[in-house]
Residue, then its C-alpha position, 0 to 999 in steps of 0.5 A: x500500500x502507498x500513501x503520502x505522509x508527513x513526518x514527525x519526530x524522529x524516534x529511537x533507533x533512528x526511523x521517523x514517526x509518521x500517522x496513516x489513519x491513525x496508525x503509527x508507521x515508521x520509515x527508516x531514512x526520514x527526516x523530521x517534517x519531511x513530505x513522502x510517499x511511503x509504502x507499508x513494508x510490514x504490517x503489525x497491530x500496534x503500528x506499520x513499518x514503511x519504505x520511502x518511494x518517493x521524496x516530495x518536500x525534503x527536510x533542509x537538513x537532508x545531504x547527500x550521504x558521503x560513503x558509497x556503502x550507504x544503505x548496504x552497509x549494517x553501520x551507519x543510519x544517519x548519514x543522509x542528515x547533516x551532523x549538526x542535525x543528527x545531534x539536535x535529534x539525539x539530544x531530542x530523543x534522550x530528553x524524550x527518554x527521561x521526560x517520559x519518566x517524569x523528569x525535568x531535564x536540565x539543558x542537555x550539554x554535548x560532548x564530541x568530537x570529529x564525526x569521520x575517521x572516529x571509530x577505533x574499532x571495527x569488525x569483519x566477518x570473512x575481510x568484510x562488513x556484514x551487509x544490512x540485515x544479512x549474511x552476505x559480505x560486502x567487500x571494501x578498503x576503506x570506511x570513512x568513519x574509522x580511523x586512519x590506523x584502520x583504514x590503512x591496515x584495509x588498503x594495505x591488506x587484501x580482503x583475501x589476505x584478512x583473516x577468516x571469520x569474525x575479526x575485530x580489529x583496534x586502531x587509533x594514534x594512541x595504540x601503544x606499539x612496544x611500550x613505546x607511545x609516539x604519534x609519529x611512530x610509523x609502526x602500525x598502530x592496529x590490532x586484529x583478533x580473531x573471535x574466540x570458538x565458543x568451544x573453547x570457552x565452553x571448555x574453560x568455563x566447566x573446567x572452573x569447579x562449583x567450590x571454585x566458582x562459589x568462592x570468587x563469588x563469596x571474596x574478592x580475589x585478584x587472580x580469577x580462574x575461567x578467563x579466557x585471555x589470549x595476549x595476541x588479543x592484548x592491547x595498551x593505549x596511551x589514554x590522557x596520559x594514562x596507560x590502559x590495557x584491555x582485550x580487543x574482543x571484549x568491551x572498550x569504547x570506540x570513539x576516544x576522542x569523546x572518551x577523554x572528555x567524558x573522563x574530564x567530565x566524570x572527574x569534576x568535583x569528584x575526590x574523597x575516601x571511597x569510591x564504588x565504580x560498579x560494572x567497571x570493565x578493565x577500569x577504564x574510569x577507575x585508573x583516572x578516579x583513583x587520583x582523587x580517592x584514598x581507595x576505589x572498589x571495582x564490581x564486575x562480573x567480567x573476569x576477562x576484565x576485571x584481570x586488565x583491571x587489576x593490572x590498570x590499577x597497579x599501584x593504586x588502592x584499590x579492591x576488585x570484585x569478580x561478580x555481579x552486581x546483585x552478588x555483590x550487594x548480597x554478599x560483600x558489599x555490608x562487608x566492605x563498608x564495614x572494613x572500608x567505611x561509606x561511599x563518598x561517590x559511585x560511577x556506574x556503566x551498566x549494560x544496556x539492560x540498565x542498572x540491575x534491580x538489586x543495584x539500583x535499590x541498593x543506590x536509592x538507599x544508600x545516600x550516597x552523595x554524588x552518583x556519575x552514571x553512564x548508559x547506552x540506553x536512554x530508555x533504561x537511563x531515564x528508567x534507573x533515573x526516575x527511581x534515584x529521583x524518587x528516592x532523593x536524588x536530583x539530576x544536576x547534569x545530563x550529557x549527550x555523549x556523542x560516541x557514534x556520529x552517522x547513528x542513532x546510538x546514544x549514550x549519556x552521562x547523568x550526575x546526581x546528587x543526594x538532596x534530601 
């Protein structure tokens, strides 16, 4: 079925909000305010998906996308708007988030950075990109949002000649080659894992026995059993001063120049005795806050990470916690304050998912003065947010952090404080 439409807002994933007869509909590749013939690709009770068939009265903000892959590719959403735009559209859809949840949101402030040769990391499957939602490979040399470490590694290394398989590949300036950091080192600064079998870590994780297992979760404990680290998948990088080390297949953000500036951010009026940084990954803001704390306490049930943790805080007082959340929270943390004393602050990064429910409980009744909280959902963020509030906290300060120009991902940083 066609039809024209007029568009609304944009929503989150990225496809606009349009109305047929009361019924939602929403069509990838719009802009806001856009005129368009659509027609309804997939039907379902509540709402109709749409494709675009024709452009009647386009948005101003509409460009010409500058990647040849546009559309094919699985990556970027949002390159047929100008970048100044797609901003103003995610700062939208994240105030959208929370106002929902019933909170006020004070003005949201950016922090980004370029918005083409951004990305540190990407993956390939069998020397390609996967091509929107499908198996099929599409073949390339360059990607204009990576890095220029990436994109040399692509030009210089023949799709035949890349590894099979799910690869991820980390390359960016700050990349540590020998122990020595320099920008202007002509050594390649990228490094290309492999994806581990799902056999092998099948192996590992039974061979951890139930006594074992049973005991990292009741203690901390420094040298976990069950990883399953390969050092050829090792990589350090040079990250506002600091060294960082992590595991190129697990978890570490891609844009780093936004990175550094969430640090910044993070860090304002931060310091006291003891800080609880919970779903904390190899430590990333740990290795930074522990400059303003006497000792900082790691939660996260990554042992892979929580292993590059241990070695990012070296030197520094710190303890970590190879466990969840939630077991956290029921087996060790009445502990820790007992021995350690209260919490001055807490930054969390949780999953999409959001905060567990433990977690946040816990949050709303800790009191904790100044909580940092970082997301990858707003829908979750708004969420955990709007029980923190109810429980006495105000949010003082949102941002768009704006890892990911050309999508519609977004991630923000919300501080709280405890008022009551």
């Amino acid at each position: 079925m066609s039809c024209i439409i007029r568009t609304e807002k944009m929503v989150a994933g990225g496809d606009c909000l349009a109305r047929v007869n009361g019924k939602n509909v929403f069509i990838p590749y719009a802009l806001p305010d856009e005129d368009l013939e659509i027609e309804i690709t997939k039907s379902f009770r509540d709402y109709d998906l749409a494709k675009i068939t024709k452009i009647i009265t386009p948005s101003p903000h509409r460009v010409q996308p500058f990647c040849p892959l546009y559309g094919s590719c699985g990556g970027c959403n949002l390159q047929h708007i100008d970048s100044e735009y797609q901003i103003e559209l995610r700062k939208a859809i994240l105030k959208d988030s929370f106002e929902r949840e019933g909170i006020q949101c004070p003005p949201i402030e950016v922090l980004s950075s370029e918005d083409k040769n951004y990305r540190a990391r990407i993956q390939l499957t069998d020397g390609g990109f996967n091509k929107k939602m499908s198996n099929e490979i599409i073949s390339l040399e360059s990607c204009p949002i990576a890095t220029e470490e990436i994109n040399s590694y692509l030009k210089n290394t023949a799709q035949a000649d890349r590894p099979r398989g799910r690869v991820h590949i980390f390359g960016d300036e700050r990349v540590i080659t020998d122990g020595i950091f320099s920008q202007n080192s002509s050594v390649s600064k990228v490094i290309v894992a492999q994806e581990r079998e799902k056999a092998q870590k099948e192996i590992k994780v039974q061979g951890a026995s139930s006594r074992r297992k049973e005991k990292l979760r009741l203690q901390s404990n420094r040298h976990f059993a069950g990883t399953t680290l390969n050092q050829n998948n090792r990589c350090e990088i040079s990250l506002s001063g600091k060294k960082i080390v992590f595991d190129v297949q697990g978890f570490f953000q891609s844009n780093l120049s936004v990175l550094e500036k969430t640090i910044s951010e993070i860090s304002v009026n931060m310091g006291g005795r003891n800080l609880l940084d919970m779903y904390s990954g190899c430590g990333t803001f740990s290795i930074f806050l522990a400059d303003f704390f006497d000792k900082v306490c790691m939660v996260e049930h990554n042992r892979d990470a929580i292993v590059f943790a241990e070695e990012n805080l070296r030197g520094k007082n710190h303890e970590s916690f190879g466990m969840s959340g939630e077991n956290w929270i029921k087996f060790s943390a009445e502990n820790y304050i007992a021995n350690n004393g209260t919490f001055e602050a807490v930054v969390i990064d949780p999953p999409r998912s959001g905060m567990e429910k433990a977690v946040c409980q816990w949050l709303c009744r800790s009191k904790i003065p100044q909580i940092r909280s970082v997301s990858c959902n707003p829908s979750t963020h708004a969420r955990d947010a709007h029980f923190l509030v109810k429980a006495g906290y105000k949010l003082s300060k949102l941002y768009l952090l704006d890892f990911y120009p050309h999508t519609a991902h977004i991630e923000s940083l919300a501080n709280f404080e405890y008022t009551e």
